[in-house]
ZAMARGU-4260 file (C-alpha; in steps of 0.2 Angstrom, whole numbers, plus 5000, padded with zeros to 4 digits):
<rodrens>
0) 4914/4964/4994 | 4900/4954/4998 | 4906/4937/4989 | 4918/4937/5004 | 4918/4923/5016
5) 4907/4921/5031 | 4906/4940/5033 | 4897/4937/5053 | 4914/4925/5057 | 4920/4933/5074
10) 4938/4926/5070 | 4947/4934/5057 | 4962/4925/5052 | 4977/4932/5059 | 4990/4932/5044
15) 4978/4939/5032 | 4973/4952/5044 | 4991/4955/5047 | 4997/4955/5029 | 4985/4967/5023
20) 4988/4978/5037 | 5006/4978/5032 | 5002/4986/5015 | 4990/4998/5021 | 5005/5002/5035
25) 5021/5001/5026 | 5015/5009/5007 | 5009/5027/5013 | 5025/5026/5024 | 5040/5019/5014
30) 5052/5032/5006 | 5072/5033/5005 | 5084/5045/5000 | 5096/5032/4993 | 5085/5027/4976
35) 5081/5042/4961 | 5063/5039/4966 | 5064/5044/4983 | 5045/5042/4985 | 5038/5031/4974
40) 5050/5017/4970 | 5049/5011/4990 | 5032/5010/4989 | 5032/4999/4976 | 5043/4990/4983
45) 5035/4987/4999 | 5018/4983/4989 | 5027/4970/4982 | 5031/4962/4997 | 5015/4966/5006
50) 5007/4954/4992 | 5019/4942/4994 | 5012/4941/5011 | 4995/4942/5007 | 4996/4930/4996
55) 5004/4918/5007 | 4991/4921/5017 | 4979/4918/5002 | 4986/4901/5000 | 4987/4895/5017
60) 4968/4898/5018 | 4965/4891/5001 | 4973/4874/5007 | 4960/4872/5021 | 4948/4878/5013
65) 4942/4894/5020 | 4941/4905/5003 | 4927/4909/4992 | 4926/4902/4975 | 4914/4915/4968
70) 4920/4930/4960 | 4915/4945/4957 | 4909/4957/4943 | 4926/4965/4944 | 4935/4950/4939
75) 4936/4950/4921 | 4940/4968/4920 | 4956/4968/4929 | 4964/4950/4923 | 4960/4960/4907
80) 4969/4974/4911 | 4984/4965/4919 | 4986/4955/4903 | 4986/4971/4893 | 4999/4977/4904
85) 5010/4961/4901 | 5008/4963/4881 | 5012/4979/4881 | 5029/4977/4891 | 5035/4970/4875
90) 5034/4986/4866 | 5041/4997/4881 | 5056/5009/4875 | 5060/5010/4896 | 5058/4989/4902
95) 5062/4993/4920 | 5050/5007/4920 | 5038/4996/4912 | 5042/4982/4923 | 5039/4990/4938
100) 5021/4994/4931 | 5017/4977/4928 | 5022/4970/4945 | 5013/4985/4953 | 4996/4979/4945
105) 5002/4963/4949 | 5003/4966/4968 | 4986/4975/4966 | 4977/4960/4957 | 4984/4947/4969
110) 4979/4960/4985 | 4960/4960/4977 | 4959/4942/4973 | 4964/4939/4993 | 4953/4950/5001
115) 4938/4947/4990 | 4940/4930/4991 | 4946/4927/5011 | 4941/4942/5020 | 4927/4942/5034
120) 4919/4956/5042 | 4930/4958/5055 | 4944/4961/5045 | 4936/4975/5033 | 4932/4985/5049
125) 4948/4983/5057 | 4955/4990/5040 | 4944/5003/5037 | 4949/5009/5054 | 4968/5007/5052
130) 4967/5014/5036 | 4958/5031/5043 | 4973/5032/5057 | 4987/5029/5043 | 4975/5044/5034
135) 4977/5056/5049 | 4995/5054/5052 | 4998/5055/5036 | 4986/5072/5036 | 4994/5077/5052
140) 5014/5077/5043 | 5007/5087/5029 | 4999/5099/5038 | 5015/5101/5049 | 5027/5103/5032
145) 5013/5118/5026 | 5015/5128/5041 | 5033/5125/5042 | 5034/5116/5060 | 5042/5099/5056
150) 5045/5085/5041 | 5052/5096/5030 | 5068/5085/5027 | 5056/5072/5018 | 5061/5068/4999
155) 5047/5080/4990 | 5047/5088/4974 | 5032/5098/4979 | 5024/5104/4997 | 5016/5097/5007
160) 5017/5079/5001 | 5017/5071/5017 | 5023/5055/5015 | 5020/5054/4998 | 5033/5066/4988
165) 5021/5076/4978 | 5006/5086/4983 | 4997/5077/4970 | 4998/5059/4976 | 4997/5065/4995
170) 4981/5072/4988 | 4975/5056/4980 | 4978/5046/4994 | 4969/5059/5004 | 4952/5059/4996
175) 4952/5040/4995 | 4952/5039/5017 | 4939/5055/5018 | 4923/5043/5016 | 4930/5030/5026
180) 4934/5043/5040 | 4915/5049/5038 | 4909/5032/5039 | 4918/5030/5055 | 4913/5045/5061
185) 4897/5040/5057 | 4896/5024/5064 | 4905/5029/5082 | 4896/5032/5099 | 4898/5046/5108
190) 4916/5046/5117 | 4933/5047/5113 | 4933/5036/5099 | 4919/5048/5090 | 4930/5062/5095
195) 4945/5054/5087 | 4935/5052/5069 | 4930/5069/5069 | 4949/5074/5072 | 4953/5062/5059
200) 4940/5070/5046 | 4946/5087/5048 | 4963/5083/5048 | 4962/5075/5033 | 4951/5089/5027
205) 4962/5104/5032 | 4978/5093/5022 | 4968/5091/5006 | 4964/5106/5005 | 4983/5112/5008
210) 4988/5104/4994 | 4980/5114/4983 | 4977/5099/4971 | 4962/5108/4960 | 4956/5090/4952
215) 4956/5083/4968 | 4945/5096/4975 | 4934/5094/4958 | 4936/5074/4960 | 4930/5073/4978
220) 4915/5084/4976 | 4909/5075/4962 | 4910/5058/4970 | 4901/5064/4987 | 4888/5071/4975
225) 4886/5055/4964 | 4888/5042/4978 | 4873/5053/4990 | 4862/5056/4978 | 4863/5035/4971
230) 4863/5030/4989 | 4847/5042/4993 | 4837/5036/4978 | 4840/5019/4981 | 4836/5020/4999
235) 4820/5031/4993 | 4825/5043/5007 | 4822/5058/4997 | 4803/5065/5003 | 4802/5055/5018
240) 4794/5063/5034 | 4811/5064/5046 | 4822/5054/5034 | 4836/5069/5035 | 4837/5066/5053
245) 4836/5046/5051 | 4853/5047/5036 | 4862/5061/5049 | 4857/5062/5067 | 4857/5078/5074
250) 4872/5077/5084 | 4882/5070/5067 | 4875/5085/5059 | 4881/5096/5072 | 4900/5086/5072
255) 4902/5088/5053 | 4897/5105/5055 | 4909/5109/5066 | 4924/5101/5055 | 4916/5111/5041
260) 4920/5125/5051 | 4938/5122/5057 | 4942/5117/5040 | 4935/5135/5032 | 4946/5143/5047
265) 4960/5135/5041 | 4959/5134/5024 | 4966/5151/5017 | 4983/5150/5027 | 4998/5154/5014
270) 5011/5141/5017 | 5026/5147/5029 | 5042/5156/5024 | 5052/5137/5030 | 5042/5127/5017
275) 5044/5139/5002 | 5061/5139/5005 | 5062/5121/5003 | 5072/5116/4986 | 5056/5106/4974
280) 5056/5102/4959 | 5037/5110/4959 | 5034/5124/4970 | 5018/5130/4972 | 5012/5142/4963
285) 5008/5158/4969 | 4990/5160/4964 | 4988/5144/4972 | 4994/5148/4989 | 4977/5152/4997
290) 4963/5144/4993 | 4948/5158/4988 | 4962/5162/4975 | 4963/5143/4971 | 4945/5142/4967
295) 4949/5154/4954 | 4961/5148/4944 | 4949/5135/4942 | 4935/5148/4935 | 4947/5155/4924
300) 4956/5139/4916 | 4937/5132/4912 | 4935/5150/4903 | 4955/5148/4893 | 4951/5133/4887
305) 4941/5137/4871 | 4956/5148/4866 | 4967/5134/4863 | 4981/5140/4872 | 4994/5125/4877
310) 4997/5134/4891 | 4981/5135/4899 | 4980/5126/4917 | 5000/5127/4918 | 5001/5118/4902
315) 4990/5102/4907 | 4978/5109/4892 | 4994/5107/4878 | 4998/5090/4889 | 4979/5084/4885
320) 4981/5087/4865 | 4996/5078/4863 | 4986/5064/4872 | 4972/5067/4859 | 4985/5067/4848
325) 4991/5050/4850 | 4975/5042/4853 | 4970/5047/4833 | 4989/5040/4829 | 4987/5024/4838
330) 4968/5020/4841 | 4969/5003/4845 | 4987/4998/4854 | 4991/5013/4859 | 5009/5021/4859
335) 5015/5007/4875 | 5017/5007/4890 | 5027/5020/4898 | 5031/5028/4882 | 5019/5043/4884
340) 5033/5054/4891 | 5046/5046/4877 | 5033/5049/4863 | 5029/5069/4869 | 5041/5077/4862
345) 5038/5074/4845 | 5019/5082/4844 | 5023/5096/4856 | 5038/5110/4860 | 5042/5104/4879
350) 5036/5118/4889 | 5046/5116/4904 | 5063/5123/4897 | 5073/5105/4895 | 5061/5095/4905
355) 5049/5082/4897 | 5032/5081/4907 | 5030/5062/4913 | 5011/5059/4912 | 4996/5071/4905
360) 4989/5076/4921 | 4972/5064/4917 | 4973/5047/4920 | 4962/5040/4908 | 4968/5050/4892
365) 4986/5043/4900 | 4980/5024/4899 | 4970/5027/4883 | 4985/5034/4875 | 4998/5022/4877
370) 4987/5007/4879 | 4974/5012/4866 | 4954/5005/4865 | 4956/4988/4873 | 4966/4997/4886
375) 4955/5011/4892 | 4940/4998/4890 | 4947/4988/4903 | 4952/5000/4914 | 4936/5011/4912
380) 4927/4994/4915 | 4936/4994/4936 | 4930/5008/4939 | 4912/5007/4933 | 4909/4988/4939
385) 4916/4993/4954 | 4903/5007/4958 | 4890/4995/4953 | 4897/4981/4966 | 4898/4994/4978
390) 4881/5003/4976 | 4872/4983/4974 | 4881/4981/4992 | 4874/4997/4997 | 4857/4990/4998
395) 4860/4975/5011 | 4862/4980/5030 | 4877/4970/5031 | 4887/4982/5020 | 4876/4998/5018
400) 4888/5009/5027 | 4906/5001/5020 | 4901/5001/5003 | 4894/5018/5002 | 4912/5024/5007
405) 4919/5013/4994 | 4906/5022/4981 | 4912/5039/4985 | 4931/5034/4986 | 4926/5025/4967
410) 4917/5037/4960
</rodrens>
């Protein structure tokens, strides 16, 4: 973040500015009804061009001379885990499935190597900012599918997905904006604009919690808890006369508490007759409609676990020991690249009828169990590097406020 170039130039270039812009456009909003992947497979695609662009851009820059030639901690890390990728396409029972996730990390690395390496201040505010508008439309959509009033027609297998085709993602993407939404919030004077951010917040609030995404909701909180309290100790603001007023103003207090509000209000609505009588693949289930009852079947999967029952937490529980299961088969290489769903079937009785479930539910035991120990190291390694580059940028003035975003949206 900080290894940028000139970070106080007033002039961002254009085509970078434009190219990233692209991405941060075109991915949440890309879908078609002509491919299997209604949701998905256009986003790719239009991350693959986005990068295309960026990295034009990259290049152009590099030519005169306006990039950085120091990297950052998070370097090694990810040119280890795109080489993994590639090695592991080899051994890929699907190779277009396994291609496409290979030039999706592709697109990624390129997209990181441009803005770490060309990017000024200007341009990450002008980002930040876009990406908190893409954020509240995309909040605004969802929000409008849950209460039946519009969007409905979108390619989904779950409501409300927004732009996104499943709660689940919608709900990623979601918690991801949050901090930068706060940080704008934050960092707005009084007027429209900090009227704006505040909408933005809530929105985005009111449509994660409509989703309904339990790990989300676990996921957020722990971040927001883990990025505070490392910013607060850092900042040894904990115990200082007044330093609760200095971290929130009282007039920022008052704002969040009135989103807090709104988004308590509008929390427990049940999803509209229209919505549930959309065709999905994954409907939501009816303890989950609501959200005090939400917050219970979280309670009570926590307390099923210890029985051992593989349908605890809608099956994710048998979904995690068949991941355990081919992480003691396949320690180190893991079972391959996008062969987790191909290799289920032969621990486990599919519990969906015919269907197989694609992915575990859990990330990392998804990564550690088709790309084994040097896979899930590398990965792992992102995240954690990233949180540490993140909270050392905390410290300086110049970044304070972006990077704490970034630290919640890691963590």
């Amino acid at each position: 973040m900080s290894n940028a170039i000139d970070t106080a130039d007033p002039s961002p270039d254009k085509a970078l500015l434009l190219s990233v812009s692209f991405l941060l456009v075109a991915v949440p909003f890309a879908y078609s009804r002509q491919v299997f992947d209604s949701g998905l497979t256009p986003k790719l695609l239009a991350l693959m061009v986005g990068a295309l662009l960026v990295s034009l851009s990259w290049l152009r820059l590099a030519l005169q001379g306006r990039t950085s030639t120091q990297g950052t901690i998070m370097d090694v890390p990810m040119f280890l885990y795109i080489l993994i990728l590639v090695l592991q396409w080899t051994r890929a029972y699907d190779v277009y499935q396994a291609s496409l996730e290979v030039a999706k990390m592709v697109a990624l690395g390129i997209t990181y190597l441009a803005v770490t390496r060309c990017s000024t201040e200007a341009h990450r505010r002008f980002w930040v900012s876009l990406l908190v508008v893409i954020g509240f439309l995309v909040g605004m959509i969802g929000i409008l599918q849950y209460l039946g009033i519009g969007f409905l027609s979108l390619p989904t297998a779950g409501l409300p997905s927004s732009t996104f085709a499943y709660r689940n993602t919608a709900a990623m993407f979601t918690i991801v904006v949050i901090p930068f939404a706060f940080l704008r919030l934050m960092q707005s004077k009084a007027g429209p604009g900090e009227k704006f951010w505040a909408l933005a917040l809530t929105t985005l609030f009111i449509f994660l919690a409509y989703t309904r995404t339990r790990g989300a909701w676990v996921g957020f909180l722990a971040s927001v808890i883990i990025a505070s309290a490392l910013f607060c100790v850092r900042h040894r603001t904990f115990g200082r006369p007044g330093h609760l007023k200095q971290v929130l103003p009282p007039r920022k207090a008052a704002i969040l508490a009135l989103v807090v509000l709104v988004t308590a209000v509008a929390s427990p609505f049940t999803p509209s007759v229209e919505t549930v009588a959309v065709p999905q693949v994954s409907r939501m289930p009816e303890a989950k409609k609501s959200t005090v009852p939400t917050l219970q079947t979280i309670v009570s999967t926590v307390k099923e676990i210890p029985t051992g029952d593989i349908a605890v937490g809608e099956g994710r529980y048998g979904f995690w020991k068949v991941s355990a299961w081919m992480i003691r088969d396949h320690p180190w290489i893991g079972v391959g690249l996008t062969n987790w769903e191909k290799e289920y079937p032969k621990y486990l009785e599919v519990l969906w009828g015919n269907k197989v479930p694609r992915r575990p539910h859990n990330d990392y035991l998804w990564v550690a169990a088709e790309l084994g120990i040097f896979g899930i190291f590398a990965y792992l390694s992102i995240f954690v590097l990233a949180t540490v580059a993140a909270y050392r940028a905390a410290t300086t003035r110049i970044h304070s406020g972006l990077a704490s975003a970034a630290l919640a949206g890691v963590a």
